[in-house]
N, C-alpha and C positions, 0 to 999 in steps of 0.2 A: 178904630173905625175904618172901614175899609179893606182890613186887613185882616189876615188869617191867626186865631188866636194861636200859640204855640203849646202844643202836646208832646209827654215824652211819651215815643211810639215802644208798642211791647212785640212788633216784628224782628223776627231775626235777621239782621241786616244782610244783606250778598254779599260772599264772600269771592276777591277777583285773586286766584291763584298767582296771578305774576307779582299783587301788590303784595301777597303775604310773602312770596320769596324775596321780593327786594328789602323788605322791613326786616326778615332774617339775615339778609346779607348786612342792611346798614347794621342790625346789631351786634353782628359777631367781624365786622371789617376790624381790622388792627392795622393801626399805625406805625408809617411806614418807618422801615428798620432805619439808625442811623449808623453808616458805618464809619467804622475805623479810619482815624487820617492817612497812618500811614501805611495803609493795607498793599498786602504785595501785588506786585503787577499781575500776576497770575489770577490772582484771586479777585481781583479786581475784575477780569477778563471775563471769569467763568461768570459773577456776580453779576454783569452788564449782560450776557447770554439770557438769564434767568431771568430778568428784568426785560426785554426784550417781548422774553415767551408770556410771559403774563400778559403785557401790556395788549399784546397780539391777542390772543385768546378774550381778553374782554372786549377788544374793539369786535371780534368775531361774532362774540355774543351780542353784544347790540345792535350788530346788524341783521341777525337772525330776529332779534324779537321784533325789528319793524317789520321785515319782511312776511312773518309769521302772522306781523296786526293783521296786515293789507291780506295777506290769502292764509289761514294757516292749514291748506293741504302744502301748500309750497314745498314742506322740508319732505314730507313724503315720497315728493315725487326726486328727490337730490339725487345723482350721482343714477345708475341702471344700477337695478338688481340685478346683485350677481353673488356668487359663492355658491358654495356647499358645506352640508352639515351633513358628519358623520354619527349616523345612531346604530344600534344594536337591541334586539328584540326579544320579548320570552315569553311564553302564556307558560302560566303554572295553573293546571286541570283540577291538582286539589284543592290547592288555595282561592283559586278563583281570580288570579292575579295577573295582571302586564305590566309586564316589569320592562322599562326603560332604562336603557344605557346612553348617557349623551357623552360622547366621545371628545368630540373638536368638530370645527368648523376650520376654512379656511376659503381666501383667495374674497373675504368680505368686499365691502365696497363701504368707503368711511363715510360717514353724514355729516361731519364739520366741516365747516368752509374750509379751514387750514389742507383738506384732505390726505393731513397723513396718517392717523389712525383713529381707533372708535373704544369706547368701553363695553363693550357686546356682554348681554345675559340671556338667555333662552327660558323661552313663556310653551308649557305644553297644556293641552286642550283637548278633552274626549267628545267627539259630538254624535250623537247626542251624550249631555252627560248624564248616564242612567243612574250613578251613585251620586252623583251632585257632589260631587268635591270639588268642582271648580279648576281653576288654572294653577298651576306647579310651575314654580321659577327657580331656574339656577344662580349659582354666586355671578358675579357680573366681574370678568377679567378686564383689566385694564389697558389702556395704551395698547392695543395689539389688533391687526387683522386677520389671526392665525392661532384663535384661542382653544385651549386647550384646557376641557373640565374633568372630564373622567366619575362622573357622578350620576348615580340612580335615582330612580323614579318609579313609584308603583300607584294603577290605581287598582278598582274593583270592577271586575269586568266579568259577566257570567260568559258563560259559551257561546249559549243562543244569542247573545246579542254580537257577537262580535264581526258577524256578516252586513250588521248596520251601521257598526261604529267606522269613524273616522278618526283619525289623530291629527288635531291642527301643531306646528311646529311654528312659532316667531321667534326669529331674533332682532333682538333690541340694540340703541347703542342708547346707555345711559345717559342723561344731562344733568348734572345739579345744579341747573342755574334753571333749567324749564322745563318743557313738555318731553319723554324720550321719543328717540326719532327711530320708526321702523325701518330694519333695514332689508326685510325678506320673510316670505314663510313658504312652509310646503305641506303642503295635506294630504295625509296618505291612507290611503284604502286598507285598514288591518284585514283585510279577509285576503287580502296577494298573499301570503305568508303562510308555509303551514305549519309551522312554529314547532315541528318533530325536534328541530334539533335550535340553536342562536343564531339568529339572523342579524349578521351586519351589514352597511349598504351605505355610501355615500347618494344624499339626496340634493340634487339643484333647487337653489332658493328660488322665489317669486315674487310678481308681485303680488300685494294682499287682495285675498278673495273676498266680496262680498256676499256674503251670507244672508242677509237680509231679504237679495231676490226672491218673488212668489209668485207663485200665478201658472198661466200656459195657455200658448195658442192655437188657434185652430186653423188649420191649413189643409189644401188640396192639392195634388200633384196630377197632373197628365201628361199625357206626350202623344205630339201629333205627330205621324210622318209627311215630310223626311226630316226633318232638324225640329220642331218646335217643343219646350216646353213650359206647359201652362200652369202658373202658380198661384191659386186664388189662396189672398190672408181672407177667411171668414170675423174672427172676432178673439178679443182676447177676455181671461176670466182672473177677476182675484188679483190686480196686478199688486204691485208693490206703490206704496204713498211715498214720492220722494219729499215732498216739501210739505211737512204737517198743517204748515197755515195756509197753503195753495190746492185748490183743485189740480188734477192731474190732468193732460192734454196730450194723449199718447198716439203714436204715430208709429208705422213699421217700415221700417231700413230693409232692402233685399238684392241680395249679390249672391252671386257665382264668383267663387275667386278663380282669375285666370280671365274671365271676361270681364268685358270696357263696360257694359250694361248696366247701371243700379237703378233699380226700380222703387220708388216710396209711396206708401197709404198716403191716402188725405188723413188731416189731424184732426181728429175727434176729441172735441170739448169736455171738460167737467167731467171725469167717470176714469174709473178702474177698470171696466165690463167694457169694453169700448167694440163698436161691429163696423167693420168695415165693409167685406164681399166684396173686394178687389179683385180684378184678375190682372197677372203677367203673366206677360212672354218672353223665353229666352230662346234661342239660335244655338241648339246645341246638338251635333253630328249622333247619331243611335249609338255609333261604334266609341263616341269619347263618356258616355253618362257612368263609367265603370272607373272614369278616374274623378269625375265631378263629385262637388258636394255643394249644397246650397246653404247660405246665412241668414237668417232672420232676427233681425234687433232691435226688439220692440223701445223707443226711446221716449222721454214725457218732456214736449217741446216747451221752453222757458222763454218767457217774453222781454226779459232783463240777463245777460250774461249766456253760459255754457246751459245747452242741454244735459238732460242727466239720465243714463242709462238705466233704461226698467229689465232688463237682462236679452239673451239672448239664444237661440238653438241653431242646430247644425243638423242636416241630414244628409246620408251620405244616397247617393242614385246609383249607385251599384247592383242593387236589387230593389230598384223601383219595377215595377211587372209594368210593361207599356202597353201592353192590353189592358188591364185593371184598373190603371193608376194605384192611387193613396187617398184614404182622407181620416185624421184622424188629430190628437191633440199633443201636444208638445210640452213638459215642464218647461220652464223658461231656467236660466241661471247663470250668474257670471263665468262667461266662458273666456276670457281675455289668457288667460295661461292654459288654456285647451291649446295642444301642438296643432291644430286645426287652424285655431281663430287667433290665436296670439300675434301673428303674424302681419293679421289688418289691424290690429286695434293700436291706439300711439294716446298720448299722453293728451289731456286738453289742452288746446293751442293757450287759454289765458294763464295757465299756470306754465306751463314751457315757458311762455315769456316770463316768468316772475321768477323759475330756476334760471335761465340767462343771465339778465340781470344782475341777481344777486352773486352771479358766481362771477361777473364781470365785475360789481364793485367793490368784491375781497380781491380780486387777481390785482385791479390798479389800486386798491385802497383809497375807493374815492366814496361818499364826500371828504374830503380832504378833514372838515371839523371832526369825522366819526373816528377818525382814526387818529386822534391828537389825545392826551391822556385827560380825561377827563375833572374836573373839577367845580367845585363848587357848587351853586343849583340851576339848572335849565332845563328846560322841554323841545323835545327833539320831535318833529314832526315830517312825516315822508308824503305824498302823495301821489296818485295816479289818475290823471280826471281823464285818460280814455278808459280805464277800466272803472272807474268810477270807486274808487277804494282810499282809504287813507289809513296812520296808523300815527302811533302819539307814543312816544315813551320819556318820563320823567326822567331827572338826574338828583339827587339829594347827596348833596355833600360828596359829589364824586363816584357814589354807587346807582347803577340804574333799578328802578322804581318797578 
């Protein structure tokens, strides 16, 4: 009475990927070796080295999986994307074939905290994919920043499409304990190529593009003399839905880089289609508009934590007609590794803090408890109550949960 009778339920439970790894670690952990009394000094040395790396390596990993509870873009944003990956290219005409060579990569940048090397695998990606075969993954080298594959790859690619495809490139740094951590990609234009003869080419990593961007704006360009020019945002269409369970509240960011001046929409409530008819004005000499270009970064303003980027365009005023002006509409798309834009864009300040951080309490090895060898059972708990975050990782019998 009172009470809720008890049913066995016929839902298929949620399954939490980190509990099922720990349940595989506690089942397959072995107990620890015992060694030899009178083992030689030597061996002893190397034994204690070995003992050392481990013990290291799991406190490493513990402190990743808090850090990952509390923000898990955190490991994304680790270390700058850096390196290159060298590939090699072929369209075969009668087969209908692009045939990929992935060579080596080097000069990576590691994702462990230890940060001396990464287990790197290479993920390639036709977009659009017109044959549907999906993503193509290389063997995964170990312990190295300076991997070396030497391994092919083909998909099915007709002619006519090849002026619309793109080739996305990720390299990975494996983890068997959790999530793999991206360490770069680069997206290349197959239509640059004209594949008469094999094209190889070292390409600089990035960091990852967001594809998801949609939509475009609608803008006006003038120019008054002697200096003014006049930038009405009209309205934007189709944006992108960042937060599925929130309406969207989009706002536009507007800069010249090289000028102190940024100018912003007012925020338009609840909507994708959002109109604004804004004007600005910039202070810009006739004779400098051939080296300008203007930014426009439509953003969907968050009333709890970081805004979140709805994309961005670039135009360059080199041939703006200043008699005529402009007016027309704009794809929108994440332009952060544009040689244009990459330049202003920086990392979100809350996760900057949460790479600091974490990379300050591997460097001192503090909490002092995380880094003590582990045993028995306890619940490890971290917090942030200015970012307002928390994270919780079990211990069972010495293996984390």
């Amino acid at each position: 009475m009172g009470g809720s009778a008890s049913k066995t339920s016929t839902d298929q439970p949620k399954s939490d990927p980190n509990r099922v790894q720990g349940l595989a670690r506690l089942m397959t952990a072995q107990p620890a070796k015992k060694r030899p009394k009178n083992m030689h000094p030597f061996l002893k040395m190397i034994q204690a080295e070995e003992d050392e790396y481990d013990h290291t390596k799991q406190n490493m990993y513990l402190l990743k999986r808090l850090f990952k509870g509390m923000d898990p873009t955190v490991m994304k944003s680790i270390g700058d994307v850096r390196g290159e990956i060298k590939l090699s290219f072929k369209y075969d005409k009668f087969k209908k074939l692009f045939l990929i060579k992935l060579v080596s990569a080097r000069e990576l940048v590691p994702k462990d905290l230890s940060g001396k090397a990464a287990d790197p695998y290479v993920k390639f990606e036709l977009l659009p994919d017109h044959a549907s075969e999906g993503c193509k993954t290389s063997s995964t080298v170990e312990n190295t920043l300076q991997p070396t594959y030497n391994e092919i790859f083909t998909f099915d690619l007709l002619e006519e499409d090849i002026a619309s495809t793109k080739l996305r490139v990720q390299v990975w740094d494996k983890d068997l304990f959790n999530k793999d951590d991206f360490m770069g990609e680069k997206i290349i234009e197959i239509s640059q190529f004209d594949f008469k003869e094999v094209v190889t080419q070292w390409f600089e990593l990035q960091a990852e593009t967001d594809l998801s961007i949609s939509g475009d704006l609608e803008i006006s360009l003038r120019y008054r003399l002697p200096q003014s020019l006049l930038v009405t945002v009209h309205r934007g269409n189709d944006l992108v839905r960042r937060d599925p369970g929130h309406d969207s509240d989009p706002y536009v960011k507007i800069t010249v880089p090289g000028l102190p001046t940024i100018h912003q929409t007012k925020t338009v409530k609840g909507t994708l289609d959002p109109v604004w008819d804004e004007d600005f004005e910039f202070e810009i000499p006739q004779e400098e508009l051939t080296e300008r270009y203007i930014v426009l970064h439509v953003i969907d303003r968050s009333g709890i934590g970081d805004n979140d980027s709805m994309g961005q365009i670039y135009i360059d005023l080199q041939n703006l007609n200043i008699e005529e002006g402009y007016s027309g509409k704009f794809q929108l798309a994440d332009l952060k590794n544009h040689e244009r834009v990459r330049s202003k864009m920086s990392q979100k300040a809350l996760v900057q803090e949460f790479k600091e951080a974490m990379y300050a309490h591997a460097v001192y090895k503090q909490a002092g408890f995380l880094f003590q060898k582990q045993e028995g059972n306890k619940v490890i708990r971290v917090e942030n109550k200015q970012a307002g975050t928390s994270a919780k990782l079990r211990i069972i019998e010495g293996v984390p949960m």
